[in-house]
C-alpha positions in Angstrom: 76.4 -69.4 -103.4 72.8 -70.3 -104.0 71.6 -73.5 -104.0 68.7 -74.7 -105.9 65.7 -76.2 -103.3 62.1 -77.4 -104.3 60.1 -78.5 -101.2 58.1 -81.2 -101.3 54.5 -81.1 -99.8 53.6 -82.7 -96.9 51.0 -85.5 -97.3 48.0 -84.7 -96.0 44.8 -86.2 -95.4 42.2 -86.6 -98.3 38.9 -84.2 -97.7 35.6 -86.1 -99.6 32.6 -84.9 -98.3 29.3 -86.7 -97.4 28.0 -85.9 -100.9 30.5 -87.1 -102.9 30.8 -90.2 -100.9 27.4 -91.1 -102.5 28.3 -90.1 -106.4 28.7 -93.0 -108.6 30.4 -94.0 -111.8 29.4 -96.6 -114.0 32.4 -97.9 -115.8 32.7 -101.2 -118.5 29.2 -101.7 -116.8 30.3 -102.0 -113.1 29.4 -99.4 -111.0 32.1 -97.3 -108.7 31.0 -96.0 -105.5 33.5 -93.2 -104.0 33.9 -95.3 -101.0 36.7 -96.1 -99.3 39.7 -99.0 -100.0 41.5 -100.9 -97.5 44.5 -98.7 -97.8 42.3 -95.6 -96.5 42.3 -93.7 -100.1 38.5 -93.4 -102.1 37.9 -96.0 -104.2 38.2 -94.3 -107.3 41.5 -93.7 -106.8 42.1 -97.3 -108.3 40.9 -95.6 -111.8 44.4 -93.7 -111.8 46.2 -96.8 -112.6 48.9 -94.8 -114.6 46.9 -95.1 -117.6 43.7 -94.0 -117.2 44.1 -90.4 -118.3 43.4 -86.7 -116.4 42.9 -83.5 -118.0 44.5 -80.3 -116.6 44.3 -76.6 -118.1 46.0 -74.1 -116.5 44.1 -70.8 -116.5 46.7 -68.3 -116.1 49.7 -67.4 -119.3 52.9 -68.9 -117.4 55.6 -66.6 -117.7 53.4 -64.2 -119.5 54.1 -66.1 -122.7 52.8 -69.6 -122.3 49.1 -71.8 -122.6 49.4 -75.3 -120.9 47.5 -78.2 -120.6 48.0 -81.8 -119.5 47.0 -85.0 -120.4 48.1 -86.7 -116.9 48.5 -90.7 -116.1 48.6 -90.7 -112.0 49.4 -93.6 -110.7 47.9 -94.0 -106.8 50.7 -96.8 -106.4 53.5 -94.2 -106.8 55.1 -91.9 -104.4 53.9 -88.9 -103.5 50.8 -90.0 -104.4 49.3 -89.2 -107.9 52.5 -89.0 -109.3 52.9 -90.6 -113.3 53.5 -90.0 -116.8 52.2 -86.6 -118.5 52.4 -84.5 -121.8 52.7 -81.2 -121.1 51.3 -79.3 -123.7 52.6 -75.7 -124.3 51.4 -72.7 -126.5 53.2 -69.5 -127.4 50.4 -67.1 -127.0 51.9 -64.4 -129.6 53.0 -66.8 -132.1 52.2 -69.9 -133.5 54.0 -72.4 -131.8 53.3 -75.1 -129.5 55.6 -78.0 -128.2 54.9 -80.8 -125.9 57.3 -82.1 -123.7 57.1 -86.1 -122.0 57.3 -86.1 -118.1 58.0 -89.5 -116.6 57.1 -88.4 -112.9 54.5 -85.5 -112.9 52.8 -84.6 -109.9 50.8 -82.4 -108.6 50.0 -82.9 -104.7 46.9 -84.3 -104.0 46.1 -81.9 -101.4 44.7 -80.0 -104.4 42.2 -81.7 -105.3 40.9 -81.5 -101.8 39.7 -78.0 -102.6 36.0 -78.1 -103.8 37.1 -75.7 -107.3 39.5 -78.3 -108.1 37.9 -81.7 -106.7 37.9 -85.0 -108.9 36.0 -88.1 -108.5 35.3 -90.6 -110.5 33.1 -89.5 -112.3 35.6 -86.4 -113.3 38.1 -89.2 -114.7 35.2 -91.3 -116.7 33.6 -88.1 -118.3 37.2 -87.2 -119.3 36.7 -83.9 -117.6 39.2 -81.1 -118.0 40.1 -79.5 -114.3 40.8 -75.8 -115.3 43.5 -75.0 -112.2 45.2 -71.6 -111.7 48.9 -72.5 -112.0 49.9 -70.0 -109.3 48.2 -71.9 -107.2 50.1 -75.2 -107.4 52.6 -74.5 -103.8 54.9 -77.1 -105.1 55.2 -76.7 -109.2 55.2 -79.8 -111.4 57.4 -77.5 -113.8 59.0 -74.2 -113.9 61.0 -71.6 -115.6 64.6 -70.7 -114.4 68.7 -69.8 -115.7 70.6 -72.7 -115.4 73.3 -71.6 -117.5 73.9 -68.3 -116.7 73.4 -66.6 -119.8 70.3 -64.5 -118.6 67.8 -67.1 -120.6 65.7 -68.9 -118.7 65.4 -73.0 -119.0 62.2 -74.8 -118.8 62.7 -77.8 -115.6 60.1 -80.4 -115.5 60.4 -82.0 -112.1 60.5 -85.5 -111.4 58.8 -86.6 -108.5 61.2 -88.6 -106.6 63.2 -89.7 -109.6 66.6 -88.9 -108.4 69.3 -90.3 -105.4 67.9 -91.5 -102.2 64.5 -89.7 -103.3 65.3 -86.3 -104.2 63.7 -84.3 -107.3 65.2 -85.0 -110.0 64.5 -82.4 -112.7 64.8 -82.4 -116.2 66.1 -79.7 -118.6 65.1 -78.4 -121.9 67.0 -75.0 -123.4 64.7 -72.4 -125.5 66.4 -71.1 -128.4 65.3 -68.1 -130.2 67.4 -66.1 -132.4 66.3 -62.1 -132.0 65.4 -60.6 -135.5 64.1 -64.5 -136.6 61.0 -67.0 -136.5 63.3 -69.5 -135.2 62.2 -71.1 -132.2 63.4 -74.8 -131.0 63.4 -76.7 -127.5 66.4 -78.4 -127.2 66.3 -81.9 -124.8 69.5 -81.5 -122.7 68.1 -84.8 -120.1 71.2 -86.6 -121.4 74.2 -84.0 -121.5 75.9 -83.8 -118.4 75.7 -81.9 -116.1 72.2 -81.2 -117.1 71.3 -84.7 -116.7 72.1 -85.3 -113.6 70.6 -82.1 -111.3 68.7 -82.7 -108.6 67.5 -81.0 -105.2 71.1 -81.9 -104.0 72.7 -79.3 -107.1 74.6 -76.0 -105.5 74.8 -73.2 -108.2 77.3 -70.4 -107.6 76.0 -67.6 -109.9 78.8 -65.6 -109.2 81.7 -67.9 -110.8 79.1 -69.7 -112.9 79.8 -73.0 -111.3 77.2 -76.1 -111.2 78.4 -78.5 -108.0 76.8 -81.6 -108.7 76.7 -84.7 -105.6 76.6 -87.8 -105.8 75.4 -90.3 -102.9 76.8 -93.6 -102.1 76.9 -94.0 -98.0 78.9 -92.3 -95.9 82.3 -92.6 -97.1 81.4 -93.7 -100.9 79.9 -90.0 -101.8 81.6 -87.8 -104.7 81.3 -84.3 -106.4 81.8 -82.8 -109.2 82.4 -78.8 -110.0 81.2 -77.9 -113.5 82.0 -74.0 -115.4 80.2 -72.4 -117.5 82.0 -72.3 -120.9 80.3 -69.8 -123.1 80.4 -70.0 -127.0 80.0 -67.4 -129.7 77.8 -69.6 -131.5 74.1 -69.0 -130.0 72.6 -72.5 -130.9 75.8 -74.1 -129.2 75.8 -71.7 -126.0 74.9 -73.9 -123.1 78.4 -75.9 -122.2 80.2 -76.6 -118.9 82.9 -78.6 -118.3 84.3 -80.3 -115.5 86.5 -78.8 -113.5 87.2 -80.1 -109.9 86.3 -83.5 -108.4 86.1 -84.6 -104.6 85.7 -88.5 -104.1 85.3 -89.7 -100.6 86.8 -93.9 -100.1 87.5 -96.4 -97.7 90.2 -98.4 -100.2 93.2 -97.6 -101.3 94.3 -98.6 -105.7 94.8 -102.1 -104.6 91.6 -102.5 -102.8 92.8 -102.4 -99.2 90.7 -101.0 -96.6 91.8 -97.8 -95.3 90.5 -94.5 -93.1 87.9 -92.6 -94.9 89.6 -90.3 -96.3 88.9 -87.2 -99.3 90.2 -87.3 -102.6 90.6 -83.7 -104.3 91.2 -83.4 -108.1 91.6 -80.3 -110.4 90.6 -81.4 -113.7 92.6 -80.2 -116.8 91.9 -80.8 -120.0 89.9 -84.3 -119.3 92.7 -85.2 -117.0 92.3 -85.8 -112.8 95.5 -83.8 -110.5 95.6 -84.8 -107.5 95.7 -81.5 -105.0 97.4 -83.5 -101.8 96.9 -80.5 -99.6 93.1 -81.3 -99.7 93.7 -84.8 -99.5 93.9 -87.2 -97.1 92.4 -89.3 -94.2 89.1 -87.3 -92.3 87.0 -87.9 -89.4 
């Protein structure tokens, strides 16, 4: 079984240098001086205010196929730092199309912009300058390109920063549909069609019986899975279904709301309907 894992970057300190301490920005007529705040970030980190907008071009074709850019809204009071709204802006590079897709928590880690070919100050954010950045580069990726349906296509995954269950990644999904021998070309939102809607760092993927384990954290007896299969179709527009399969629930009350041991529920799921498997059931340690 593999299991899908996205690290996070450690936080590290911010790198300004003596020079850029001294740049200034003159904004709505008040000047900004890239000094330091109380909180120990530069000053001009209170321009990204989750509105305030940053331009990013990635300099390298992603996935040999792909021209992005990003009009980003970092927030400073977010966590991991500089995380906020985006549209991501892709280009086909042999064919006329380009879609955007909406990110709610785009990040890229700050430590980035500690290097001098990607620095921004503020006078980067009030000349509305675009940082060219090598996407290969980025250790932790704000997006990426993978199968999560086991059909040999890859999905596009848009990560969100913290978004999911007691702080994971969350990620979203969006399925690329071609048809071979046609123009047609579509990105199909899949954020709220289960289980694609609810993956995060915590999601086991057995590629080998095409199973999606999804978990779901409530305390330590109040957690729950669920085992999704992949149920192919012969229609290639409607080819990305799973269905439920298997469910574990962990509880400390019995129906009538009694306390009891902790103890693990097992359920095969047939046809919508929960069997209980009582072997696997029962009180546990």
């Amino acid at each position: 079984m593999k299991k899908l894992i996205l690290l996070a970057l450690l936080v590290s300190s911010y790198i300004v240098s003596a020079d850029e301490i001294n740049k200034m920005a003159t904004i709505d007529g008040e000047t900004i001086v890239s000094e330091y705040s109380d909180n120990g970030l530069p000053k001009f980190y209170e321009l990204m205010d989750g509105k305030t907008p940053v331009y990013i071009e990635f300099t390298d074709v992603i996935q040999g196929r792909y021209i992005v850019d990003v009009e980003w809204f970092p927030d400073w009071g977010l966590a991991p730092l500089l995380t906020g709204p985006a549209n991501i802006n892709f280009k086909l590079v042999d064919r006329d199309v380009k879609f955007t897709i909406k990110a709610d928590l785009f990040n890229i880690g700050h430590r980035m912009f500690s290097f001098p070919k990607y620095r921004i100050d503020a006078q980067t954010i009030v000349n509305k300058d675009i940082i060219k950045m090598k996407f290969g580069d980025i250790a932790n990726a704000p997006f990426a390109f993978g199968d999560m349906n086991f059909d040999g296509v890859n999905e596009l995954l848009i990560a969100d920063r913290n978004g999911g269950q007691r702080g994971y990644d969350a990620y979203s999904v969006y399925l690329i549909q071609e048809i071979e021998g046609s123009s047609y070309f579509n990105i199909l939102d899949l954020t709220n069609e289960l289980p694609y809607s609810n993956i995060d760092e915590s999601t086991e993927f057995d590629w080998d019986n095409k199973t999606m384990e999804l978990y779901y954290s409530s305390g330590a007896c109040s957690s729950s899975y669920e085992k999704y299969q992949r149920v192919f179709s012969d229609y290639p527009l409607r080819d990305y279904k799973f269905e439920l399969i298997k469910k574990i629930d962990y509880e400390t009350w019995d129906d009538d709301g009694n306390d009891i041991p902790c103890s693990k529920y097992v359920y095969d799921v047939v046809d919508g309907k929960d069997i209980l498997i009582e072997a696997e059931s029962g009180p546990v340690d």
